[in-house]
Structure formats: C-alpha cells, structure tokens
N, C-alpha and C positions, 0 to 999 in steps of 0.2 A: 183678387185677394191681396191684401197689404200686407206690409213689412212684420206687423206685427201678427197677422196669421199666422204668416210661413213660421216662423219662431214659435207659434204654437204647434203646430203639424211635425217640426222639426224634433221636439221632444218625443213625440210618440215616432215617427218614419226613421230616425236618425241624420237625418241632411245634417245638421251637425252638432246637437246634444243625444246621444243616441239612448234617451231613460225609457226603455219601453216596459217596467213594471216599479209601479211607485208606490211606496206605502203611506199611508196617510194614518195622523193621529188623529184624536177628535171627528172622525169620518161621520158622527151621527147627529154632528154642531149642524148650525146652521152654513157656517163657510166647509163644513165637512163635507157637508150633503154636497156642497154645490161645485166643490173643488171634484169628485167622486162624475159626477154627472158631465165636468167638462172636459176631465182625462178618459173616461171611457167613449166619449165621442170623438176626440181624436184619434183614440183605437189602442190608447196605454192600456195596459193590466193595470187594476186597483188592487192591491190591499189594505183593509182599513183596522185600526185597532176598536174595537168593541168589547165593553167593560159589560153586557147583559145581554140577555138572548133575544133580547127587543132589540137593542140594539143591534146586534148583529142581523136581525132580521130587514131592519131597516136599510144597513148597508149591500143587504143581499140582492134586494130589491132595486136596490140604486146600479147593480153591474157588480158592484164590487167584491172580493174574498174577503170573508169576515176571519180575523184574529181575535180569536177570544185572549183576553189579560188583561191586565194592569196598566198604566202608567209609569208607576211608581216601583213595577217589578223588570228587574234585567231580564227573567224571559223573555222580552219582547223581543231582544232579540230572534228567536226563533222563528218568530211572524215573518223578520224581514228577510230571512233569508231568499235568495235568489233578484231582491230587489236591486233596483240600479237607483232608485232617488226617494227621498223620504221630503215630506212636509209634513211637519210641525205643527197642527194650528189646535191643538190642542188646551186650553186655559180654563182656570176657573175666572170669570170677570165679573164676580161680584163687586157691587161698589159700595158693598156697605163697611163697617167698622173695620174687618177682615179678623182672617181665622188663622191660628197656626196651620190648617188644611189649605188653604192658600197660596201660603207661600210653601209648601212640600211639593203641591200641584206645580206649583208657574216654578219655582225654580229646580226643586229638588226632580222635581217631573222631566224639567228639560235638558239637567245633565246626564238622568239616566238615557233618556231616550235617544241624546245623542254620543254617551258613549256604547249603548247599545247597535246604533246605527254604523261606527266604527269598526267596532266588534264582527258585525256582519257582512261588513265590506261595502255600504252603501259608498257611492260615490257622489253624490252630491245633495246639499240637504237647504231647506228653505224652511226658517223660522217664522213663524207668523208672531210679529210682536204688535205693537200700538202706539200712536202717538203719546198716549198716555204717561207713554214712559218718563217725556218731558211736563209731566203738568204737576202747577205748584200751586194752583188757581189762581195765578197771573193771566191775562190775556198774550196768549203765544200766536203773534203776526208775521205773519209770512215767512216761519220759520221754516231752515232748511236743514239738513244734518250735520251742519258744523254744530248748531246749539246746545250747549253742554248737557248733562243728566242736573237735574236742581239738586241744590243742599237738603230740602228737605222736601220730598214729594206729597204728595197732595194726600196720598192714604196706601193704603195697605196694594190696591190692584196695580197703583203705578209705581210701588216700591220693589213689589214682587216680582213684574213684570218686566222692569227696568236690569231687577236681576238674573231673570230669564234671558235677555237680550245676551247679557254679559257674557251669561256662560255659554251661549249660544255659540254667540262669535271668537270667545276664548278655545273652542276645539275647533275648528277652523283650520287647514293647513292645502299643501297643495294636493295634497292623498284627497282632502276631504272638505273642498269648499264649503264653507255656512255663507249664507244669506239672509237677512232678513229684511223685512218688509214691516211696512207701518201704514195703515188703514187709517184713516178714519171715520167715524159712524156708519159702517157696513150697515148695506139697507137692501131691498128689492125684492125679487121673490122669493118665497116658502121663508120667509121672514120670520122664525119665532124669540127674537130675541126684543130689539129696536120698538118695532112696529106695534105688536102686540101690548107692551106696557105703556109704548102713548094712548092710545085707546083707550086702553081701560080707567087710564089718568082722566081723558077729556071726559068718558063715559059716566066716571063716580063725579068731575065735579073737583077734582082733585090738582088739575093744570091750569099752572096760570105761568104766565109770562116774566120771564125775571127780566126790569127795566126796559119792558116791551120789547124783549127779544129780536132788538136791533143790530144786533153786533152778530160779527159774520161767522160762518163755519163751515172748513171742507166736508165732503162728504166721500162716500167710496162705493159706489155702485157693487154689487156681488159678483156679476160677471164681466169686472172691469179689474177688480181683485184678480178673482180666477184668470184673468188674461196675464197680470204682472206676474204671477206667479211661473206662470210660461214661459215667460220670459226671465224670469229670474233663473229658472232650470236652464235655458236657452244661451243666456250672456251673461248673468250676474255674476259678479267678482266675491271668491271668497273674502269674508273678513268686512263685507260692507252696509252698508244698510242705505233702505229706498225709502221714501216716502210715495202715498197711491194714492189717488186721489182722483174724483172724475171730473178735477180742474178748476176754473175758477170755484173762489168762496161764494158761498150766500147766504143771505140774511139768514139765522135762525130762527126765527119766526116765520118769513116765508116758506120754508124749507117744511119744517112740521108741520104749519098748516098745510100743505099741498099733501102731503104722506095722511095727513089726517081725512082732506076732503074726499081721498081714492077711496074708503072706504063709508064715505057717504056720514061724516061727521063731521059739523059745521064746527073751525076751531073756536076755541073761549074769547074773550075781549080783555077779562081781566090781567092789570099787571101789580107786581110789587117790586118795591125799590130793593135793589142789589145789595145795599146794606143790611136788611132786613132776613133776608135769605142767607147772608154768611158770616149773621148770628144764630141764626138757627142754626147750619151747619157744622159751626165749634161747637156750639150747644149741643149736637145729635154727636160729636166725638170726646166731650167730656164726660156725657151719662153713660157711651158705650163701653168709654175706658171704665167708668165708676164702677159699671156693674161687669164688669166683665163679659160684658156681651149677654147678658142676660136680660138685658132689656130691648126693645126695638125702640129704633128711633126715625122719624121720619126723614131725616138729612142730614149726608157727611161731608165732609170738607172734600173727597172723592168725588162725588157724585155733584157737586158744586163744582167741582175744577173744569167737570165735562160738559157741563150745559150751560154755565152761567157767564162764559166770558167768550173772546174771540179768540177760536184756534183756527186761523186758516194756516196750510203750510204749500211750498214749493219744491213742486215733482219736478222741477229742471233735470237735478241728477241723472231720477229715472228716465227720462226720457233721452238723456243723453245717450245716456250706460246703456240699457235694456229695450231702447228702441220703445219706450213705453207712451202708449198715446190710447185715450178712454176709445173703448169698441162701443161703447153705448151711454149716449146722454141721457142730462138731467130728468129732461123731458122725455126722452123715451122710455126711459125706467117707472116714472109718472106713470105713463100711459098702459103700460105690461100691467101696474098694481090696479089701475080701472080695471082694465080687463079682466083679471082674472075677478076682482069684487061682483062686477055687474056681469061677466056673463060675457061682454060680448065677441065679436071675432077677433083675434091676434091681430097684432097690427106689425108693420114688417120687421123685421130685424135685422142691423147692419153689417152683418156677417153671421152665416151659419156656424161659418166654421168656429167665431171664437162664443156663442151663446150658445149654451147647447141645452 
C-alpha cells in the first residue's frame, strides 16, 4: 500500500487524522455517491444530506445515514452532530445563463453549511470547488493556484462558485480548518453528469468539434478525487486550495472521443471554427439577459469557457502538500467505462484500498 493509501486508511483508523464519522453534502451527486462509497470502505461512518426520500433512499443504499433537510436551512446543523469532518460537494453546476437559485445554492448554500458545520463542532471540512472558478474563456495553461480570480468570470457557475470558494475559505481558522480542492472534468464511473450529455450530443447529431478540438485539457478521474479528498482530511492546510487532477493534459478531442468510444459510439468528424462558436455564445448570453431567462438558448459564454479552450492546470502543490499522486489512470478509467458498457470481466485495480 502507498503513501497515499495509508492517508486514506488514516481518516477512517485515526493513525493521524482521526475523522471516523463524516458528513457529506450533495451525498446523491455523482461525486456524492462516490465520495459515500469510498469512506465507507475505509470503515468511516457516512452521513449524507438528502433533500427527498429518493434521495435519501439512495444514500441508504450507498452505506450511508440519510439527513433529511435543506441546504439552504441551519438545521443542518443537527445532521452533523456527532460528526468529526464534513465535505462540501454540494453545487448547483448549471452552465446555462444562471439563476438567482444559483447563486443562493453555491454561495448562500456554503456559508450556511459551514457555519452550521461550526456550530456543531465539526472539525475539519473540505470544499469541493472547481477550476472553473478561474475561467474567463481565456485559455488557462498550466495554471497553478497563485492565478488570480478574473475581472469578469465567464458566467453565472464560475461567478457563483468562485464566491462559494471565498466564503469557504473565509471561515477557515485553526478550531476549524477549510480546504478546498478544484477538479477538473470529473468523469468515470456511475457518471450521470459529463458522460451522459456527450452522448446524447454525439447521438442527436448535435457535437461537433470546436477548431478540431486540439487544444489540451486536464481531466479528474472520480476515484482519484475521492483519493485527494483523503488526503486533504489527512494533511491539508487550512485556508488553502489544491488543484486535482489525474495529471498530464490531453488533447480534447482525444479525451471525448475515447469516453465516447467506451460506450460504443463512433465520435463525429465535424469541426467549426472558434470564432463562430463565441458568437453564438454572446449571442445565447444577450437573448438570455433579454428575456430574462425566458427563453433557451443553445450556448453561453460559461459553457464556452469549459469546452472550447485550453484548461490544463498544475497539481505540483497537491502533490507536495497532500502527498497527492492519481490511484488510477487515464486508461484504466477507459477501461472500468468498457467494462461496465460491454459486460465484460473487471480488470484489476491499483489499490483496493483507495477505489472502492
């Protein structure tokens, strides 16, 4: 077992973060689910917050104690009690125009639940924020966490989000370390966010290649997440923020087509020029201001910032700080999404202990 196991093992046995009951927001997201499934196999107590009895069912299922509430409500408090660490990963990540419910969620969301978290005596907490937070639909290259927040963000999710971070790390002290972490393009299994909407993109006829989708882009495996996250409960320093990442950039195009092929869909050929795409873009954020969001529009200057340029970044930090190194490659991530597609045997995994 590696450095970065034991730092796993070491959150739930105590060797030396001793969080053996954690609460988790968003428990029934996709990083919910999967954060839910990697603490109870280290042998932590889950609590997760559940806004439906579907929900909650979901979480039940997963190991976890369901808290029925709000986000948005300081009861939550009450979920947490007896808990030793809380993760955050709770967010609305729409990328369309954005809503005043948006920004209540990502930001109004994350002061309550971390001064609820306070309130209850958590001691240590992990924000799941996003690269996003930096995007201005510039190409952001090998950017690392000195790079400042932009003048004027890209739209509503990296405005929001960016303020989620803030407040995040603004109650932060030595009672009550914050941490946050910053993903990009979270992907792998039980996927219903990423994966499901290229599909159904390549499937209608609808995906094509912005300037041949050459230009590079980190990416974040799910249980490579759930590993930093361990590690962030394990070592991370109040007050600071990681970037995650499962290492080198790759090409965007070859990236989606390969997530597209595991599910036995041959990707498109077609490309349009970058120019073309963010005039639509302004175009999909001037009709939506026009109308007040009353109208749909196919493409926002958001959802441009995330697909149509180069965002690779530099997990140096993490890897310093947090002893952070990916538990599971490019390609073996690939090969888990065949598998489960076609049916066939599992193929091995490089540690029990951090994919669970």
């Amino acid at each position: 077992m590696n450095q970065a196991c034991d730092a796993t093992s070491a959150v739930a046995t105590g060797e030396r973060a001793p969080f053996r009951r954690i609460f988790i927001t968003g428990g029934s997201g996709y990083v919910g689910r999967n954060l839910i499934r990697h603490f109870v196999t280290t042998g932590a107590s889950v609590v997760a917050l559940a806004r439906s009895q579907k929900a909650a069912d979901r979480v039940r299922q997963l190991g976890a104690t369901a808290f029925m509430g709000d986000l948005l409500s300081p009861d939550i408090a009450a979920g947490m009690a007896g808990c030793d660490a809380l993760v955050h990963a709770a967010a609305d990540t729409d990328h369309g125009p954005g809503t005043p419910q948006q920004r209540r969620v990502n930001e109004d969301g994350t002061r309550i639940v971390m001064e609820a978290a306070r309130a209850a005596g958590i001691r240590k907490a992990i924000h799941i924020s996003t690269e996003s937070v930096l995007a201005d639909g510039h190409p952001l290259v090998q950017v690392d966490e000195t790079a400042p927040f932009p003048r004027r963000p890209a739209g509503s999710y990296s405005r929001s989000k960016a303020a989620a971070e803030r407040v995040a790390l603004a109650a932060s002290s030595p009672a009550f370390p914050v941490v946050a972490l910053r993903p990009r393009f979270v992907w792998g299994r039980d996927d219903t966010t990423a994966l499901p909407a290229l599909v159904e993109a390549a499937r209608s006829g609808k995906l094509a290649w912005i300037a041949g989708g050459t230009y590079l882009t980190s990416t974040t495996h799910i249980a490579n997440l759930c590993q930093a996250v361990a590690l962030a409960l394990a070592n991370g320093r109040g007050g600071e923020v990681y970037f995650i990442t499962d290492g080198d950039a790759v090409p965007f195009r070859t990236f989606v087509s390969q997530l597209l092929e595991t599910q036995g869909i041959v990707p498109p050929e077609k490309s349009v020029p970058r120019a073309v795409v963010r005039a639509v873009a302004w175009g999909g954020d001037v009709l939506a201001a026009l109308s007040r969001g009353r109208i749909s529009v196919p493409l926002t200057s958001q959802a441009y910032a995330t697909s149509a340029v180069e965002i690779s970044l530099d997990i140096g930090k993490a890897k310093r700080a947090l002893g952070y190194v990916p538990v599971i490659s490019r390609e073996q991530g690939l090969d888990e999404l065949r598998t489960v597609s076609t049916g066939s045997p599992p193929v091995a995994a490089p540690c029990p202990a951090c994919l669970p």
